[in-house]
C-alpha positions in Angstrom: 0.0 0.0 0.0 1.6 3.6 -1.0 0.9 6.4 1.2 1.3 9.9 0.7 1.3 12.7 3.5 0.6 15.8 1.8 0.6 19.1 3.2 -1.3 21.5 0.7 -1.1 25.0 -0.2 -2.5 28.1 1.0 -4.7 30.4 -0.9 -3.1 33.8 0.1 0.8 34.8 -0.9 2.5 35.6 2.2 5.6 38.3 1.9 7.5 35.8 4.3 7.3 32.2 3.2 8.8 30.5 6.7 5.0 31.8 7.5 3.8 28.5 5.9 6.9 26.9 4.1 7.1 24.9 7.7 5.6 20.7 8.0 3.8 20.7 11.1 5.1 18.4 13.9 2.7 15.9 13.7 2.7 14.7 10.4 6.0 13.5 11.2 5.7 11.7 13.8 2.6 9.9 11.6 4.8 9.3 8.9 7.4 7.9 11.7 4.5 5.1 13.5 3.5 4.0 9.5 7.3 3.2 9.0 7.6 1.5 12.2 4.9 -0.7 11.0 6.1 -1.9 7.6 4.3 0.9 5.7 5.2 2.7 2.5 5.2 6.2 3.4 6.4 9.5 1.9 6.0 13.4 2.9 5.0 15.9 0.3 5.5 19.6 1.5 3.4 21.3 -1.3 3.2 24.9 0.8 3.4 26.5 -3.3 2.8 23.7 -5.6 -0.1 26.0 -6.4 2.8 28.1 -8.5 3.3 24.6 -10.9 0.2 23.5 -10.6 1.0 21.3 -13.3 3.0 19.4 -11.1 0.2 17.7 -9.0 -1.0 15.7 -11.4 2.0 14.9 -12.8 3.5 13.7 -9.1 0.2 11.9 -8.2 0.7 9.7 -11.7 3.8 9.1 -10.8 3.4 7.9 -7.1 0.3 6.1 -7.7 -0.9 6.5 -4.3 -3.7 4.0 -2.6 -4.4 6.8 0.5 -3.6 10.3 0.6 -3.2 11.9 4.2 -3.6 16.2 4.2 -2.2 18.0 7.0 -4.5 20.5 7.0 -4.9 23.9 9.1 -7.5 26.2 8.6 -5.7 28.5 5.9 -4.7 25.6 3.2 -7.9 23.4 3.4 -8.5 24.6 0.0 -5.6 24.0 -1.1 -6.3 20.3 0.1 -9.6 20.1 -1.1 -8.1 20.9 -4.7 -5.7 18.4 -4.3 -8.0 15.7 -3.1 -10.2 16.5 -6.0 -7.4 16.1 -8.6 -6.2 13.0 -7.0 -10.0 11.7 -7.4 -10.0 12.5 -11.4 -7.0 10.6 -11.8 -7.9 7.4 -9.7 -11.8 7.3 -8.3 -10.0 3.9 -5.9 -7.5 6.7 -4.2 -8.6 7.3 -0.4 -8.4 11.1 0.8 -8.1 11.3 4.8 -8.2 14.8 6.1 -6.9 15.4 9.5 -5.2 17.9 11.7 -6.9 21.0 13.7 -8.7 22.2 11.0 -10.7 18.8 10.2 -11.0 18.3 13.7 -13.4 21.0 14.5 -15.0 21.0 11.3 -15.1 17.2 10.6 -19.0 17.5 9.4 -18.4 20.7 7.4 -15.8 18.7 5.4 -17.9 15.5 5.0 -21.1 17.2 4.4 -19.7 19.6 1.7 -17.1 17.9 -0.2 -17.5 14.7 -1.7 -13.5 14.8 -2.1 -12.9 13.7 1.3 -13.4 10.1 2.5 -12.5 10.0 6.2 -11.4 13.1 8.5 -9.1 12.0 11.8 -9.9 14.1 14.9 -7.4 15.2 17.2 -3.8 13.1 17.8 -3.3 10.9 14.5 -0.5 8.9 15.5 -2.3 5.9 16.4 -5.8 6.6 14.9 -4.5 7.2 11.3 -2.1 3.5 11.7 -5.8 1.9 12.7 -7.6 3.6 9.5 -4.2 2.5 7.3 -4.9 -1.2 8.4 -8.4 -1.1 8.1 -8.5 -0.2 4.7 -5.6 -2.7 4.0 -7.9 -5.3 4.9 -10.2 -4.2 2.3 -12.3 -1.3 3.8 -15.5 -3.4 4.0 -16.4 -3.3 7.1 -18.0 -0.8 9.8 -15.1 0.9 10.8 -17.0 2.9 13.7 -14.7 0.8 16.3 -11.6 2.8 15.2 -11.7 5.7 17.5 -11.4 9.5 16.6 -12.4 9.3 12.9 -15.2 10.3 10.9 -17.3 9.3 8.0 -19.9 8.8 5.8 -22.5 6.0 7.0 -25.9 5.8 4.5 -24.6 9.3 3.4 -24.4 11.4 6.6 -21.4 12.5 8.8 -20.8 10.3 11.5 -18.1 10.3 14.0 -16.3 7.6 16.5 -15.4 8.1 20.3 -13.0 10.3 20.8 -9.1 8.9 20.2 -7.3 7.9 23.5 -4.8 10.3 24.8 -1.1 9.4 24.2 -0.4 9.3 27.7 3.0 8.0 27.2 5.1 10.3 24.3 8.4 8.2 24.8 6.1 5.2 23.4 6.3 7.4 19.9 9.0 6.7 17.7 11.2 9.5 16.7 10.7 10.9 13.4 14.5 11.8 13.1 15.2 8.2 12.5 13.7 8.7 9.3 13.5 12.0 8.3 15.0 15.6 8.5 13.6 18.7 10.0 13.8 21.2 12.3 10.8 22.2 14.2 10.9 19.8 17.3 8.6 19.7 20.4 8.6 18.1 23.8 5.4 18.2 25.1 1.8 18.5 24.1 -1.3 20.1 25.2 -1.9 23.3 27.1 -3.1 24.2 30.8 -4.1 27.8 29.5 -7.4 28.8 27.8 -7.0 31.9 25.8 -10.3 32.4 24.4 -8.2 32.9 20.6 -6.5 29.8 20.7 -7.5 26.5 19.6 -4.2 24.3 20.9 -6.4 23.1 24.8 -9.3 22.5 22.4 -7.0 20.4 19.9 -4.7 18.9 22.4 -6.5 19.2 25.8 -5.8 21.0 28.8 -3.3 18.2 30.4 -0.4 19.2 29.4 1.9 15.4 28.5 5.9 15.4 28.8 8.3 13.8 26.8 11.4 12.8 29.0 14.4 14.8 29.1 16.2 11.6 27.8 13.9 10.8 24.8 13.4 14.6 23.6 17.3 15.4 23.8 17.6 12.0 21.9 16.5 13.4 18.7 18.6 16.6 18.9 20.9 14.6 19.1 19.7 12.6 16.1 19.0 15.6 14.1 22.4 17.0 15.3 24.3 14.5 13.7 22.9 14.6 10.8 24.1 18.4 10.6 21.3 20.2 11.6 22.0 22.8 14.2 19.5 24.8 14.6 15.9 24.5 16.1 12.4 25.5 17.0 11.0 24.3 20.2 7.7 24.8 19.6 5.5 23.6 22.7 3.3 26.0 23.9 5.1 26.3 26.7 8.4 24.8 26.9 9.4 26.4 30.3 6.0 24.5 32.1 8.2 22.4 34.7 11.4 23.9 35.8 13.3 21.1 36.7 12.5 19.2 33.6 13.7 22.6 31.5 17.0 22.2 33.3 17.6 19.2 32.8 17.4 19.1 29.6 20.0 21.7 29.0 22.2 20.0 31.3 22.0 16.5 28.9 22.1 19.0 26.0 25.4 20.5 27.5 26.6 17.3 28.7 26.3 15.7 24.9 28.3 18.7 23.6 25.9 19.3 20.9 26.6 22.6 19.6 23.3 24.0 19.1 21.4 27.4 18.7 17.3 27.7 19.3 14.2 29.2 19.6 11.7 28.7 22.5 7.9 29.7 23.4 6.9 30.6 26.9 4.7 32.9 29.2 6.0 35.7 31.2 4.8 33.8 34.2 6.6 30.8 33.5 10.2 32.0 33.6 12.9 32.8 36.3 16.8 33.5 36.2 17.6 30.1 36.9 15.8 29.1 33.6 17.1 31.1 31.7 20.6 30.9 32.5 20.4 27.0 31.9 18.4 28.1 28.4 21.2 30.3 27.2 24.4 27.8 28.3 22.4 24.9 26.1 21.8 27.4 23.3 18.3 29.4 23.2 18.9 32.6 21.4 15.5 33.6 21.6 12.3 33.0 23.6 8.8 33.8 21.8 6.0 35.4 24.9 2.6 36.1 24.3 1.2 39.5 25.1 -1.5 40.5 22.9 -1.5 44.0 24.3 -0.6 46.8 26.9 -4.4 46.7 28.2 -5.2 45.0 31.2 -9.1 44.9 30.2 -8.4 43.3 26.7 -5.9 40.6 28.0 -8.7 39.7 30.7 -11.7 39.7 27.4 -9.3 37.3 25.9 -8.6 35.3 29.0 -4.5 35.7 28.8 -4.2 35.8 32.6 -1.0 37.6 32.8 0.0 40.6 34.7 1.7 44.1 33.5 4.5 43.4 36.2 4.9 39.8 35.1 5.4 40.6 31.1 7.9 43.7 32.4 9.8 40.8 35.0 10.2 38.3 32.1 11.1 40.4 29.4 13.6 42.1 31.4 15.3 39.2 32.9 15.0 37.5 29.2 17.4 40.4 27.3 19.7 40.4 30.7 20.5 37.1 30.4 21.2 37.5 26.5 18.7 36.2 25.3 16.4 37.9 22.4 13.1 38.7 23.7 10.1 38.1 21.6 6.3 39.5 21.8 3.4 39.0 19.7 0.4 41.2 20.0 -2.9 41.1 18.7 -4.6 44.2 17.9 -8.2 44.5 16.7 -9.8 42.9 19.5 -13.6 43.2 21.4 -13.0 47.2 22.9 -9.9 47.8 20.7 -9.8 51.9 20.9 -7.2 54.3 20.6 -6.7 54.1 24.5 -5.7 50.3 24.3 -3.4 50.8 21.8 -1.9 53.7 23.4 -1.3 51.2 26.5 0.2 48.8 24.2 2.9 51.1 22.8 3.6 52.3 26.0 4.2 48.5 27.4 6.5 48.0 24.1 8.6 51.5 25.1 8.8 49.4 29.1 9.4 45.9 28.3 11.8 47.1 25.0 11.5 43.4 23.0 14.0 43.2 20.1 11.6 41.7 18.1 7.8 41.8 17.6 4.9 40.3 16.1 1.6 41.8 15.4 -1.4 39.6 14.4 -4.9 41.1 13.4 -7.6 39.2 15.7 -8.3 36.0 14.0 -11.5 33.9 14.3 -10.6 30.1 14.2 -13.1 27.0 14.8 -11.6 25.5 17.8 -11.2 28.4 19.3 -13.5 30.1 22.3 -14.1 33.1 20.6 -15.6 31.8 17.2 -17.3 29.4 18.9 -19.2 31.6 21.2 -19.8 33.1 18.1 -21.6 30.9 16.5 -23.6 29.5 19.5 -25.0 32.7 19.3 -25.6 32.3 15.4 -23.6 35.3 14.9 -21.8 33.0 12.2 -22.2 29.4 11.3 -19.4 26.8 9.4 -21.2 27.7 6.2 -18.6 30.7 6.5 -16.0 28.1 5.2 -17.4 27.8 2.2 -16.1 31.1 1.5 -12.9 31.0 -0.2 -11.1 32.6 2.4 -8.6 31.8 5.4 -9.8 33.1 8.4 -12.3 35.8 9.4 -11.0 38.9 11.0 -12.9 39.4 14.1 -13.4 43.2 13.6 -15.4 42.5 10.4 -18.1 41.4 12.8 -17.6 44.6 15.5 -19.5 47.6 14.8 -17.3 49.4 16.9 -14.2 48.8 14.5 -13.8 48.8 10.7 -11.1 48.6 8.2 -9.7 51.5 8.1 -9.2 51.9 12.0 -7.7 48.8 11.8 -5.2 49.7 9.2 -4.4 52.5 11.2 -3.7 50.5 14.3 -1.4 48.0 12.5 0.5 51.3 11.1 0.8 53.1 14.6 2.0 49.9 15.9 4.8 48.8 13.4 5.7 52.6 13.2 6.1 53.5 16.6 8.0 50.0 17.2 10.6 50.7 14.5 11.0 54.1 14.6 12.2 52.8 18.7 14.1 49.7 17.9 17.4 51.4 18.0 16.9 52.5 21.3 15.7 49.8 23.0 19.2 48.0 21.6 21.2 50.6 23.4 19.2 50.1 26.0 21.0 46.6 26.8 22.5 45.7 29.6 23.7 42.0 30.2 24.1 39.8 33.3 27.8 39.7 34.2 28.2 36.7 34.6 32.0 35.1 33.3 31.2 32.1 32.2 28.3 34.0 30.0 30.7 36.2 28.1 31.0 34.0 24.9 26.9 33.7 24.8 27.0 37.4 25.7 29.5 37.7 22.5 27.2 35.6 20.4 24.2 37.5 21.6 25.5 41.0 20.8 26.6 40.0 17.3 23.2 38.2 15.9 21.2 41.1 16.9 23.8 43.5 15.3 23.5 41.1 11.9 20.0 41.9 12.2 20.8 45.8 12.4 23.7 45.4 9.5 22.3 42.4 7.2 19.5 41.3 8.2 15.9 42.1 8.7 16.4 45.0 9.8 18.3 46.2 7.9 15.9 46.1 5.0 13.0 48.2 6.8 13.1 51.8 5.9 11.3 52.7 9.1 14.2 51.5 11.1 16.8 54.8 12.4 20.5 54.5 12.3 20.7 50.8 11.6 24.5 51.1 10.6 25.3 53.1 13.7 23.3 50.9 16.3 24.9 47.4 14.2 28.2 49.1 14.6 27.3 49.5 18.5 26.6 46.0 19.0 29.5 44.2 17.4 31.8 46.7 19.4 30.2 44.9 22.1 30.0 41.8 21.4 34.0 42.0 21.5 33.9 43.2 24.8 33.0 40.5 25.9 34.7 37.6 23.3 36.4 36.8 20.0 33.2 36.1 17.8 33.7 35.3 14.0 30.1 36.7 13.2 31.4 39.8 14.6 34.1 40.0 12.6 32.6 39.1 9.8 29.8 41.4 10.2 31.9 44.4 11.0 34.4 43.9 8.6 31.7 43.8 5.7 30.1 46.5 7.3 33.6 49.2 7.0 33.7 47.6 3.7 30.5 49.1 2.6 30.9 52.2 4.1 34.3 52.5 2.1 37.1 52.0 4.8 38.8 49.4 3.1 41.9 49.8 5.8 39.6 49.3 8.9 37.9 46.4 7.3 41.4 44.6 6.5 42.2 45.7 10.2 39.0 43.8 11.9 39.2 40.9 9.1 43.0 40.2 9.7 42.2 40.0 13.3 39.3 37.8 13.2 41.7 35.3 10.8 44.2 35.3 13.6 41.2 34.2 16.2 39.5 31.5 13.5 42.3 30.9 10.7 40.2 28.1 8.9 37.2 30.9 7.9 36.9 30.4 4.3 34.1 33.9 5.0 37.1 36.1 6.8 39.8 34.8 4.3 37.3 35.4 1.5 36.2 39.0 2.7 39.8 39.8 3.4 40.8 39.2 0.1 38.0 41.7 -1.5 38.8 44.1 1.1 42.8 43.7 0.1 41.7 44.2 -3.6 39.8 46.8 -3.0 41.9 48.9 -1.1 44.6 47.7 -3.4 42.5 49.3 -6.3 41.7 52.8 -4.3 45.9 53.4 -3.7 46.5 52.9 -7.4 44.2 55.1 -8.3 44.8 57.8 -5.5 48.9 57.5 -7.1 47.2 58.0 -10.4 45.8 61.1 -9.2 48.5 62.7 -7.3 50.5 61.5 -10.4 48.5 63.4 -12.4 48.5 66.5 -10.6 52.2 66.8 -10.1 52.4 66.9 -14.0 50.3 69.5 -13.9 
């Protein structure tokens, strides 16, 4: 039996791919239990196969799959739908099982609607889509109501099974990294928090489960030697048990595994001791929800965090060189001018160095939509629509586009127009056996400034200046070949050829094997090379004269 994991496009162009470009977690680790179990499995990422659409027919020919399984959120469920329904012209046998968070809370909506999909696994597939996998192996002509968390079609109506058992045990789970190669990682699942814009309790549950320290730093270390470096913890929150977070730093150190990565948390969820064992394993940056400045809107959306907790965590965060990040969502139930005035001024206090801000979103799954539509303000028929979400606003009197508009502006304005300030602003933990993270910390945030994000926003003040700043201090504190790379390049551009060979040279005598510093060095040489010829050719000139 061939089966194919597909995760399907989106309908709206994002400016920043990694937005969608990423596999979600799970269908991993479903691809990982159907190998363990003799099954022919592969993983399509098709984020833009909608930009070759030519492609899908072409691959599905090819592969000659017996069951297709989408990944499917809310935004790309047309994208799977489309899929399905090409895959169903091509081969009326081929079995199209939709799962993940969007099917799971609109399991009848799919059934009812779209003749495309066969089955729709609700909740954890792991285990539920290997039952479905074997059922139909044995012919698919039986009831299959005793396989829990799936549904149907019985005599032509949506019907659904108990809901799946709860993987209590995670370590039972084989790891995905024996089989394939990614990046995004988690360690536990579910969430004890019910913010009434989230759909991850409703998804996963409320009882938060925990991989061990042993089996999670496994597959880093899996991962790791297969090259990959760098990842994305992305529980909902990683810091939950503070033992647990230390030690796994403390096997991550202990296995030498030389590894930078992200983390989520909540500003009530954090202390110095976890952060310092964060940054010695690696973290260079740690994701918080905010949603916003006003007390009153983070109660309305049940984020039950207080002003001195966010200003706590985010200090301790940057002190302990780590990059602090906050998401806000603006456009919410009693969004004014006010709130957003309280938002800024939380930004200019808690000074994150980077920031995300999200328009309200209405999601099935999550409290708000589906308070919502118990009061038949909307119904599923809404996904129908060819769209990807609905913007709550466009159901608030009280707000409308424009305002909006002008909220997200006001936002991202004031932020950038700040960013170089709240960089200066820095002040790290001294703390000895901190200086080379400290080093490291200082010179990713100036590569930011010099080459990276930043430094393509127009809104952002003296990026040069404020890059130069931080790789001054990043030395301060440790030889760091980003530093000198970044700095060198950086004279370079701004036409001092001699200090660039200056910083370059130096960084070759710290790390000789740099084929970057020996490279850059060479350009710089050239260059500078270039500049004295010609300044002899003037002066040359002007003595004949």
């Amino acid at each position: 039996m061939k089966i194919l994991l597909i995760y399907p496009y989106f309908i709206e162009d994002r400016i920043q791919a990694e937005e969608i470009s990423v596999l979600p977690i799970g269908i991993y680790s479903v691809a990982a239990v159907l190998k363990e179990n003799h099954y022919d499995v592969e993983i399509l990422n098709w984020y833009d196969i909608d930009k070759t659409p030519e492609k899908i027919g072409e691959v599905l020919q090819e592969k000659k799959p017996d069951v297709i399984g989408f990944s499917v959120l809310n935004g790309n469920r047309w994208g799977g739908i489309e899929i399905a329904r090409t895959a169903k012209q091509l081969d009326t046998s081929v079995k199209v099982v939709f799962g993940g968070i969007g099917p799971t809370f609109l399991w009848e909506h799919f059934l009812t609607h779209f003749s495309e999909v066969d089955f729709v696994v609700i909740g954890e597939g792991d285990y539920t889509f290997l039952a479905l996998i074997r059922w139909l192996d044995k012919g698919g002509d039986t009831d299959p109501s005793s396989i829990r968390g799936i549904a149907f079609r019985k005599k032509g109506k949506a019907v659904r099974t108990a809901d799946p058992e709860s993987i209590e045990d995670l370590d039972a789970l084989p790891i995905p990294a024996k089989y394939f190669d990614y990046q995004h990682v988690s360690s536990t699942r579910g969430c004890p928090w019910r913010c009434r814009f989230c759909g991850s309790p409703g998804f996963w549950g409320q009882n938060v489960r925990f991989r061990s320290p042993e089996h999670f730093v496994e597959e880093l270390e899996i991962l790791y030697r297969k090259g990959i470096t760098f990842f994305y913890v992305s529980d909902d929150t990683f810091t939950l048990k503070k033992d647990r977070v230390i030690e796994i730093c403390k096997r991550i150190i202990e296995k030498a595994l030389q590894i930078a990565w992200y983390a989520i948390s909540r500003v009530n969820c954090i202390d110095e001791e976890i952060l310092y064992w964060m940054r010695k394993a690696g973290c260079v940056q740690i994701s918080y929800g905010v949603e916003s400045g006003s007390e009153k809107i983070r109660k309305l959306l049940n984020k039950r965090i207080e002003t001195d907790q966010i200003k706590k965590a985010f200090r301790l965060t940057t002190d302990y060189g780590i990059l602090s990040r906050a998401y806000f969502i603006y456009g919410s139930p009693g969004e004014t001018w006010e709130t957003i005035g309280e938002t800024i001024a939380l930004i200019h206090e808690i000074k994150p160095l980077s920031t995300i801000f999200y328009i309200l979103d209405l999601f099935p799954g999550t409290e708000l939509y589906e308070r919502l539509r118990d009061n038949s303000v909307i119904t599923d028929d809404v996904w129908l629509d060819r769209i990807e979400g609905i913007m709550y606003y466009l159901l608030d009197p009280n707000l409308s586009e424009a305002l909006i508009l002008a909220f997200g502006k006001k936002l991202r304005s004031d932020y950038y127009e700040n960013i170089h300030r709240f960089a200066d602003a820095i002040r790290l933990i001294d703390r000895e056996d901190l200086y080379e993270k400290h080093a490291d910390f200082y010179s990713r945030l100036a590569m930011t400034f010099s080459h990276g994000d930043y430094s393509r926003i127009e809104a952002i003040r003296e990026k040069e200046e404020t890059a130069e700043k931080l790789y001054l201090k990043s030395l301060d504190y440790a030889p760091n070949h980003r530093t000198y790379l970044g700095l060198g390049i950086l004279k370079q551009e701004s036409g001092d050829s001699r200090k660039s060979i200056q910083i370059l040279s130096e960084g070759i005598e710290h790390f000789p094997g740099s084929e970057a510093l020996n490279l850059c060095l060479g350009i710089a040489t050239a260059v500078n090379k270039t500049l004295d010829e010609l300044f002899w050719v003037v002066e040359d000139d002007h003595d004949e004269r």
